[in-house]
HTML snippet that shows the backbone in 3Dmol.js (N, CA, C, O; Angstrom):
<script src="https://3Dmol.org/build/3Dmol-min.js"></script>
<div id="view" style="width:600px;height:400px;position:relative"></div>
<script>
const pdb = `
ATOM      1  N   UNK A   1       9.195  -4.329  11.653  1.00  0.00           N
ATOM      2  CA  UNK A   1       8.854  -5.730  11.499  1.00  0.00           C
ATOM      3  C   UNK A   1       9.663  -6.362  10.363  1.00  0.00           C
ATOM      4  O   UNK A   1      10.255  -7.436  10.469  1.00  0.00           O
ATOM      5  N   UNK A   2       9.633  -5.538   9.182  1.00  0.00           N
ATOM      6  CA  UNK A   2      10.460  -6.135   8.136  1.00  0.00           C
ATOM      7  C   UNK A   2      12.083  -6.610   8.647  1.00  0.00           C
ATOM      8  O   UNK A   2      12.667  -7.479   8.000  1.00  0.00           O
ATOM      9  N   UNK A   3      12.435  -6.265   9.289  1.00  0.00           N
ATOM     10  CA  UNK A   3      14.028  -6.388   9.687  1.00  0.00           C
ATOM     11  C   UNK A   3      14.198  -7.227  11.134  1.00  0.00           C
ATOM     12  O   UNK A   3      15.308  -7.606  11.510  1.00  0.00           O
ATOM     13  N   UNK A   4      13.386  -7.390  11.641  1.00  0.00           N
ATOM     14  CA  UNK A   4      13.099  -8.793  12.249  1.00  0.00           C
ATOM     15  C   UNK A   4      12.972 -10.196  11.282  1.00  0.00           C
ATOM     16  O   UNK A   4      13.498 -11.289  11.496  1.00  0.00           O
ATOM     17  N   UNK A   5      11.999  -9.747  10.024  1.00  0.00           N
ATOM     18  CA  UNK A   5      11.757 -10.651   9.550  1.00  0.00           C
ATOM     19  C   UNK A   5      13.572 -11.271   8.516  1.00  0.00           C
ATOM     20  O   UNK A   5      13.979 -12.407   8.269  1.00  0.00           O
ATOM     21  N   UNK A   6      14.315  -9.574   8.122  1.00  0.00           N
ATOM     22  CA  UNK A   6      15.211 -10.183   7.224  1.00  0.00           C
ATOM     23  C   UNK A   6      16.713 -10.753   8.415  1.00  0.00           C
ATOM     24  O   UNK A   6      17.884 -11.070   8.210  1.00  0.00           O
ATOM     25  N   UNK A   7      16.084 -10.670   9.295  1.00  0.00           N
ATOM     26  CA  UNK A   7      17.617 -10.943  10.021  1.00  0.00           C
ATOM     27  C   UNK A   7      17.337 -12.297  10.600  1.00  0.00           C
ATOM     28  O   UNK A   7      18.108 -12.769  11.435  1.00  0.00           O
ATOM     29  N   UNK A   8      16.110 -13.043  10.139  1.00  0.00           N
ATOM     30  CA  UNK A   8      15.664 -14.587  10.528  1.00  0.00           C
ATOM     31  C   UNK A   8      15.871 -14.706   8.987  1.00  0.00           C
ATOM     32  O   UNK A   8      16.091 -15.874   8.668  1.00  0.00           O
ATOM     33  N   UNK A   9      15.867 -14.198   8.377  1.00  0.00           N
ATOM     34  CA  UNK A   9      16.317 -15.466   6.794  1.00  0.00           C
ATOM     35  C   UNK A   9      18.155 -15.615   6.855  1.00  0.00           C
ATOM     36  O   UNK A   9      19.033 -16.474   6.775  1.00  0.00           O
ATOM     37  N   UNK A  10      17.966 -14.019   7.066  1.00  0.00           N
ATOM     38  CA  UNK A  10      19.464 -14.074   6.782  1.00  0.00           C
ATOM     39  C   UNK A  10      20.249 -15.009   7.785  1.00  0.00           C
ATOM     40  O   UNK A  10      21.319 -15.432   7.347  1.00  0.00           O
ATOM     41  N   UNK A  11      19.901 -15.390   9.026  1.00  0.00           N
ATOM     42  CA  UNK A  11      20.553 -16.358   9.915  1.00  0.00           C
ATOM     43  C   UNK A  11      20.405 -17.583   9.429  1.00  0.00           C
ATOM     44  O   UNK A  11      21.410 -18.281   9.291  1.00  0.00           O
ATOM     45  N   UNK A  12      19.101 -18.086   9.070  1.00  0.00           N
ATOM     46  CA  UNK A  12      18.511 -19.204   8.448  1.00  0.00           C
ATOM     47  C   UNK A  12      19.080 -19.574   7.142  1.00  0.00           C
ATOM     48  O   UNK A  12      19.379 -20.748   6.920  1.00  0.00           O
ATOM     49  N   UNK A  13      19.265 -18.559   6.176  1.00  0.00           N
ATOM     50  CA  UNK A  13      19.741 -18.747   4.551  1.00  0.00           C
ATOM     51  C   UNK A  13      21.008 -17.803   4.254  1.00  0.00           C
ATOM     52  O   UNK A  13      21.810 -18.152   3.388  1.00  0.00           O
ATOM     53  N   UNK A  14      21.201 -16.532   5.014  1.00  0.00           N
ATOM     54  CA  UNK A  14      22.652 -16.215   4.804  1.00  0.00           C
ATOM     55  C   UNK A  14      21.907 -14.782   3.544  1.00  0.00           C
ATOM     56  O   UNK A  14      20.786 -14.279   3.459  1.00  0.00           O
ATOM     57  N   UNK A  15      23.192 -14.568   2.774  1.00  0.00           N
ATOM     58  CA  UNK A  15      22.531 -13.535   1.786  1.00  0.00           C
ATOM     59  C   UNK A  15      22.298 -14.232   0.848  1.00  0.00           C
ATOM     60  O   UNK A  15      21.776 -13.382   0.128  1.00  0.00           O
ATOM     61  N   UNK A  16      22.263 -15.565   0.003  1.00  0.00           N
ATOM     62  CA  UNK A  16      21.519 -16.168  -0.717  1.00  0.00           C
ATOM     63  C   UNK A  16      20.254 -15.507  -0.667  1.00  0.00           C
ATOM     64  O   UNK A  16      19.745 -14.604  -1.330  1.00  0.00           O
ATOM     65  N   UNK A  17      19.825 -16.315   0.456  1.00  0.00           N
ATOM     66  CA  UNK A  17      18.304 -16.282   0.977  1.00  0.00           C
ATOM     67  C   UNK A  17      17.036 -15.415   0.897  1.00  0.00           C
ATOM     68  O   UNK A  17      15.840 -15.611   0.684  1.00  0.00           O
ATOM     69  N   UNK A  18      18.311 -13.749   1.318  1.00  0.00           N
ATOM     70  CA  UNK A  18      17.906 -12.709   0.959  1.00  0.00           C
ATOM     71  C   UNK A  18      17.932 -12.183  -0.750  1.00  0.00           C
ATOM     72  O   UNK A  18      16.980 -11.473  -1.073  1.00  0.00           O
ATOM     73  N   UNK A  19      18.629 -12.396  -1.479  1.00  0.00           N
ATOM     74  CA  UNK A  19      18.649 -12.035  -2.444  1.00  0.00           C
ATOM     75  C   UNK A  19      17.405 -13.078  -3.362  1.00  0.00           C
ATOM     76  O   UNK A  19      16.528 -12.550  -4.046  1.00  0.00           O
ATOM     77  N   UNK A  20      17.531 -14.481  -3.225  1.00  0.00           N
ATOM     78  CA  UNK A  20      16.241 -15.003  -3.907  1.00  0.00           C
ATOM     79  C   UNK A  20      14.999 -14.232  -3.594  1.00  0.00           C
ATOM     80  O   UNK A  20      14.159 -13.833  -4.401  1.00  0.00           O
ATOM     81  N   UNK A  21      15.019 -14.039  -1.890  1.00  0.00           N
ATOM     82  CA  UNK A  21      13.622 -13.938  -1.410  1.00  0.00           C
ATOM     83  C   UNK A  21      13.125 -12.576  -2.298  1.00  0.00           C
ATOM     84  O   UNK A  21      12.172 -12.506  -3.074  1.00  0.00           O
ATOM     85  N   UNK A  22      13.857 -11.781  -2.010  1.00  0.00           N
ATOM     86  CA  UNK A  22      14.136 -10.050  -3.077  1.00  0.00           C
ATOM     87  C   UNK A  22      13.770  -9.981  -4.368  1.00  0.00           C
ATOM     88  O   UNK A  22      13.317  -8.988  -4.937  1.00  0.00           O
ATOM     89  N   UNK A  23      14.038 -11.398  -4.979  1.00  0.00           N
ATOM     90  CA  UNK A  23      13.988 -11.263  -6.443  1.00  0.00           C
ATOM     91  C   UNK A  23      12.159 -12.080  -6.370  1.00  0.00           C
ATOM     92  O   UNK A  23      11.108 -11.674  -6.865  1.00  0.00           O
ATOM     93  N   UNK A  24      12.396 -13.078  -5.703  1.00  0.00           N
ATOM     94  CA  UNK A  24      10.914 -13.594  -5.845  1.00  0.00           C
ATOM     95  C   UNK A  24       9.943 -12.305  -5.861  1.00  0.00           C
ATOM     96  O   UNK A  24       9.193 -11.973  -6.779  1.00  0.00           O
ATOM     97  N   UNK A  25      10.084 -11.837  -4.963  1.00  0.00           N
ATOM     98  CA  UNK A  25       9.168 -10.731  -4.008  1.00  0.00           C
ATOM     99  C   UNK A  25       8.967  -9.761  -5.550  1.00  0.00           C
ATOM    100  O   UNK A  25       7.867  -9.717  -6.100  1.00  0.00           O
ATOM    101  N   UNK A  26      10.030  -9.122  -6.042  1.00  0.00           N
ATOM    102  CA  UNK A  26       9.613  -8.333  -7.330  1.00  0.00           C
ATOM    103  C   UNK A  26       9.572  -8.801  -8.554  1.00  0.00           C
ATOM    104  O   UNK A  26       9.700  -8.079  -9.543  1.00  0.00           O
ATOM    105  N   UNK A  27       9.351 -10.307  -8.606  1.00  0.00           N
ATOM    106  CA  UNK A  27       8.629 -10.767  -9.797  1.00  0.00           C
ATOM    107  C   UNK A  27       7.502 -11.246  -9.921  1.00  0.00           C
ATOM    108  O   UNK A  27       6.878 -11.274 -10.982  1.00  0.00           O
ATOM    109  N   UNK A  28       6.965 -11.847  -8.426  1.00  0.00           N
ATOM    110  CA  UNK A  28       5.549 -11.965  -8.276  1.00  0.00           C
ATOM    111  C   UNK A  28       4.950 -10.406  -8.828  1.00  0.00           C
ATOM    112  O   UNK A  28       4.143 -10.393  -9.758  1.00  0.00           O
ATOM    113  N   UNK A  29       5.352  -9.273  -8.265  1.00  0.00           N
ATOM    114  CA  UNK A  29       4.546  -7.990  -8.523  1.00  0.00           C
ATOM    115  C   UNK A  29       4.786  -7.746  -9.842  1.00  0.00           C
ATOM    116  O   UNK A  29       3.924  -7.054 -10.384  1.00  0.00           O
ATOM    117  N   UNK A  30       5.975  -8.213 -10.732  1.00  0.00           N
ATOM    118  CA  UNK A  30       6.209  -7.318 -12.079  1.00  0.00           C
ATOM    119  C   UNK A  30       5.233  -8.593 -13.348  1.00  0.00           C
ATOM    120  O   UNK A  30       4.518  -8.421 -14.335  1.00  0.00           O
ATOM    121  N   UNK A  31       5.743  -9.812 -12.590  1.00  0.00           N
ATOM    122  CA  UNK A  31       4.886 -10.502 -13.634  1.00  0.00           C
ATOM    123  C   UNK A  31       3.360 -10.551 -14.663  1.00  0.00           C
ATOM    124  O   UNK A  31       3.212 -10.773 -15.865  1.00  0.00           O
ATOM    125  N   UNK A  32       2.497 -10.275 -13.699  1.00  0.00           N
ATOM    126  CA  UNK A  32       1.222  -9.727 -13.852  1.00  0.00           C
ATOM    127  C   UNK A  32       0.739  -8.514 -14.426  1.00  0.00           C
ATOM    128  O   UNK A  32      -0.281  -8.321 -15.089  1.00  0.00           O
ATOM    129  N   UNK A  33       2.022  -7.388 -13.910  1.00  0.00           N
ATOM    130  CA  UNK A  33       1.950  -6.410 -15.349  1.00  0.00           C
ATOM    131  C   UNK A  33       2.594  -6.402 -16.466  1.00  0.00           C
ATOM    132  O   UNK A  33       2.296  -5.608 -17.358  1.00  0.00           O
ATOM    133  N   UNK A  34       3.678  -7.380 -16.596  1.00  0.00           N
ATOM    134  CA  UNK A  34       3.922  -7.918 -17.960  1.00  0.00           C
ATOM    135  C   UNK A  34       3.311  -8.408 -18.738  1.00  0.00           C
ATOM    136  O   UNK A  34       3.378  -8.061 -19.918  1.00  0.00           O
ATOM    137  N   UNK A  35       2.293  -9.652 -18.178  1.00  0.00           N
ATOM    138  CA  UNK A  35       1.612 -10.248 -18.664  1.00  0.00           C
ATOM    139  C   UNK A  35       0.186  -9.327 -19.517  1.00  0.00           C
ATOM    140  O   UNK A  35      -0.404  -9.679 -20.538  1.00  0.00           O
ATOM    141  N   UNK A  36      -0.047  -8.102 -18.680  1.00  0.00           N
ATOM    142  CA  UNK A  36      -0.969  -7.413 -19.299  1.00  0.00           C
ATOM    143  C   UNK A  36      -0.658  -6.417 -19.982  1.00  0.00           C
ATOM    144  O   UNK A  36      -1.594  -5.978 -20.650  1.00  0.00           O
ATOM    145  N   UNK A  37      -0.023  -6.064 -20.046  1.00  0.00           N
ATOM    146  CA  UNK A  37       1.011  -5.308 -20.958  1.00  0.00           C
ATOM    147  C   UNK A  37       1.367  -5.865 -22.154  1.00  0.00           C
ATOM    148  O   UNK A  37       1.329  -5.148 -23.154  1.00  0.00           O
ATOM    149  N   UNK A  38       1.766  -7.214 -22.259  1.00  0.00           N
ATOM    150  CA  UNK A  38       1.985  -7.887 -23.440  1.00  0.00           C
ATOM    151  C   UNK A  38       0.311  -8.353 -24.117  1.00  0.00           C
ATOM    152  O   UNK A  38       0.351  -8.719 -25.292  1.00  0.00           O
ATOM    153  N   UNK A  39      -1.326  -8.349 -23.332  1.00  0.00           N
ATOM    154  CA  UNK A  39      -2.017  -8.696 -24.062  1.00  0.00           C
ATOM    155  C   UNK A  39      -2.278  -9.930 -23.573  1.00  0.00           C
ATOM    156  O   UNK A  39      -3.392 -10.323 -23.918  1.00  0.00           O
ATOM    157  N   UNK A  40      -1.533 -10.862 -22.746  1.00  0.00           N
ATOM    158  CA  UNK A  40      -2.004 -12.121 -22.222  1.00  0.00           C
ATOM    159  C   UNK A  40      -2.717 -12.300 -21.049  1.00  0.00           C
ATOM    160  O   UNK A  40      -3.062 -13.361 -20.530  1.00  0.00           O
ATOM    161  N   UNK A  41      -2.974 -10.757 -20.547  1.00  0.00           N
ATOM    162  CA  UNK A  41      -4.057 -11.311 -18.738  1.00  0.00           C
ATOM    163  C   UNK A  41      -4.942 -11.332 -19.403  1.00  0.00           C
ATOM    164  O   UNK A  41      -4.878 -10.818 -20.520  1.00  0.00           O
ATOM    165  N   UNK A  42      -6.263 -12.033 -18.870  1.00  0.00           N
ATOM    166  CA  UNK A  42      -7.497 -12.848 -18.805  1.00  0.00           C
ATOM    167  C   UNK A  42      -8.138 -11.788 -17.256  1.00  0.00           C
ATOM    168  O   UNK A  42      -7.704 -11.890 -16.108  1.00  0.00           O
ATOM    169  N   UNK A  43      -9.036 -11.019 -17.646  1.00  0.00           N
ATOM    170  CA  UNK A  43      -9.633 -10.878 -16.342  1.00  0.00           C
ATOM    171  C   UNK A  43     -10.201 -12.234 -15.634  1.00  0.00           C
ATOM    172  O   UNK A  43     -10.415 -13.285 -16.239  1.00  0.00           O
ATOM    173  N   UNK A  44     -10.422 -11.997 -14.134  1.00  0.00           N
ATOM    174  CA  UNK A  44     -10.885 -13.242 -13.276  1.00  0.00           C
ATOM    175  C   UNK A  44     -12.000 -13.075 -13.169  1.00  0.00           C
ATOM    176  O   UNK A  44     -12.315 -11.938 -12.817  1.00  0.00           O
ATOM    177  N   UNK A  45     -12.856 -13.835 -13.349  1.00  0.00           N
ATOM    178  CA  UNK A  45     -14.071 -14.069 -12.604  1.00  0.00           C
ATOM    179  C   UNK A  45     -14.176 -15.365 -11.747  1.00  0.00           C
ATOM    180  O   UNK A  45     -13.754 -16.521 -11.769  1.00  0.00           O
ATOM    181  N   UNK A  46     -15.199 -14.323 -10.754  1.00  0.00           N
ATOM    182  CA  UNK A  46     -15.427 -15.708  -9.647  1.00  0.00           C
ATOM    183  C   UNK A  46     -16.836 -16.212 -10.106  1.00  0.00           C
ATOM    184  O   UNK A  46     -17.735 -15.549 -10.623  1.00  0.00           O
ATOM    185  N   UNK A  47     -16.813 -17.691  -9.759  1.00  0.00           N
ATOM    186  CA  UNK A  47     -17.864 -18.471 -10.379  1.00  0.00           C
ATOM    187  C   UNK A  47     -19.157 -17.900  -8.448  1.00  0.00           C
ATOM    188  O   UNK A  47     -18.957 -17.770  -7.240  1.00  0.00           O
ATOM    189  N   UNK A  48     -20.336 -17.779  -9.438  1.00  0.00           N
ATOM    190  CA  UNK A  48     -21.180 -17.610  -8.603  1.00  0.00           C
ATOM    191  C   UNK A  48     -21.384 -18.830  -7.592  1.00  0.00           C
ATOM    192  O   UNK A  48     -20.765 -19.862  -7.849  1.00  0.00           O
ATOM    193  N   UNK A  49     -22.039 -18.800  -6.688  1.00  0.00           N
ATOM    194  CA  UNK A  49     -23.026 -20.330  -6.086  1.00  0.00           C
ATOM    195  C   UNK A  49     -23.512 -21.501  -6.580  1.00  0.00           C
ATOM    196  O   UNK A  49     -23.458 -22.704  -6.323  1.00  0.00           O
ATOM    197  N   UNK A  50     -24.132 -20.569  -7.578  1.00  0.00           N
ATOM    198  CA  UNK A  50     -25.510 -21.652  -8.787  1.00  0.00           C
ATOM    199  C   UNK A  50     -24.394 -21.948  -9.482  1.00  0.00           C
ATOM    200  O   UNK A  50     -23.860 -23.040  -9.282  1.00  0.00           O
ATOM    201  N   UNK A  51     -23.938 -21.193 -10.257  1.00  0.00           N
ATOM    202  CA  UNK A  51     -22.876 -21.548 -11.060  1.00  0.00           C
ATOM    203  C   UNK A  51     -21.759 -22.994 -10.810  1.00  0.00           C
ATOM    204  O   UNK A  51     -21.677 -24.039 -11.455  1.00  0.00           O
ATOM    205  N   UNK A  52     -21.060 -22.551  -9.700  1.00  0.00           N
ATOM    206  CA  UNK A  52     -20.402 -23.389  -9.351  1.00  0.00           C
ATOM    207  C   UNK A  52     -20.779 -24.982  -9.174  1.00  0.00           C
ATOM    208  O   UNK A  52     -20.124 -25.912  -9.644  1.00  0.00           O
ATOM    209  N   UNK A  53     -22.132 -25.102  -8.292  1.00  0.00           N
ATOM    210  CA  UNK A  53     -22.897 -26.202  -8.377  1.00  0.00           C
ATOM    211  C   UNK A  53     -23.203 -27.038  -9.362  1.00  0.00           C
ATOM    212  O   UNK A  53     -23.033 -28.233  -9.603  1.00  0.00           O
ATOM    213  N   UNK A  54     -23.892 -25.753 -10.078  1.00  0.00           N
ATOM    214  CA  UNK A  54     -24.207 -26.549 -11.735  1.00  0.00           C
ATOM    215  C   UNK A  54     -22.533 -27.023 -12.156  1.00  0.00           C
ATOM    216  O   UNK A  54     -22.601 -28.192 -12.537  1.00  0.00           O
ATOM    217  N   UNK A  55     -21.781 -26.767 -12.188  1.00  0.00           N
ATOM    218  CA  UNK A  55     -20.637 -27.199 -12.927  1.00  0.00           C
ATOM    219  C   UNK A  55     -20.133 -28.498 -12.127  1.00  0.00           C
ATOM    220  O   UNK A  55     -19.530 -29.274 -12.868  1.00  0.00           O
ATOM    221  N   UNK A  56     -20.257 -29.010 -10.517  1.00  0.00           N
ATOM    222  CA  UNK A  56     -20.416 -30.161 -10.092  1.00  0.00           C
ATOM    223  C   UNK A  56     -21.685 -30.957 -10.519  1.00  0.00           C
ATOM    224  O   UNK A  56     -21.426 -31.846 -11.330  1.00  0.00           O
ATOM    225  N   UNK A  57     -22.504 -30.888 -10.298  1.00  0.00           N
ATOM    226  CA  UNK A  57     -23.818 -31.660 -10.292  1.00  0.00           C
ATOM    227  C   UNK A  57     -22.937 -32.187 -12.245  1.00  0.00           C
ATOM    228  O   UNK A  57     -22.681 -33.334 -12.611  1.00  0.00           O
ATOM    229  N   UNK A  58     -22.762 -31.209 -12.852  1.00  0.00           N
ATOM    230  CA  UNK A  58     -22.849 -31.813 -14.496  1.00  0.00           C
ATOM    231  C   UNK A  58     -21.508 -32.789 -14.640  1.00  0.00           C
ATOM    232  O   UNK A  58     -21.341 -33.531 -15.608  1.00  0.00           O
ATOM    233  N   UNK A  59     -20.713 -32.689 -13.686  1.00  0.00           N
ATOM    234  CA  UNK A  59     -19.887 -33.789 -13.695  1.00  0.00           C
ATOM    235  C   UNK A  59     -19.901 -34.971 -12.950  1.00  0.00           C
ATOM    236  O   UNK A  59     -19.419 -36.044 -13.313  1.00  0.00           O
ATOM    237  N   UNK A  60     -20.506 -34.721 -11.830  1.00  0.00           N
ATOM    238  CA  UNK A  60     -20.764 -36.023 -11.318  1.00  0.00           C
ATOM    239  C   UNK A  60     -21.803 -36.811 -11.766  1.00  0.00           C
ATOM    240  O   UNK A  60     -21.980 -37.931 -11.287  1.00  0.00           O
TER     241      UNK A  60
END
`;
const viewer = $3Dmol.createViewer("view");
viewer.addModel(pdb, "pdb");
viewer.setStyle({}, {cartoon: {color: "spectrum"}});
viewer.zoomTo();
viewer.render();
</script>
C-alpha cells in the first residue's frame, strides 16, 4: 500500500514531494520526544462531561 501511495505523490509532486512528505512524517514522531526529553511535555488530560459543561455554562 505504501508504494501505491508514494508513486501518487511522486507523479503529483515529483521527489520534492517525497522528500518534504519524509521529513514531515519524522518530525511529527521526533518532535514530541524532544519536547519531553527537554522537560516541556504537559501530560493531556481529557476534560470529563461535567467538567466540560461547567466550563461552558461559566462562560456563557
Amino acid at each position: 500500500e505504501e508504494d501505491t501511495w508514494r508513486e501518487a505523490i511522486f507523479r503529483r509532486y515529483g521527489d520534492i514531494g517525497i522528500i518534504e512528505l519524509s521529513l514531515a512524517i519524522a518530525v511529527s514522531r521526533m518532535f514530541p520526544t524532544l519536547l519531553h526529553a527537554m522537560g516541556y511535555a504537559a501530560p493531556c488530560v481529557l476534560a470529563t462531561h461535567r467538567s466540560a459543561r461547567g466550563i461552558a455554562d461559566r462562560q456563557g
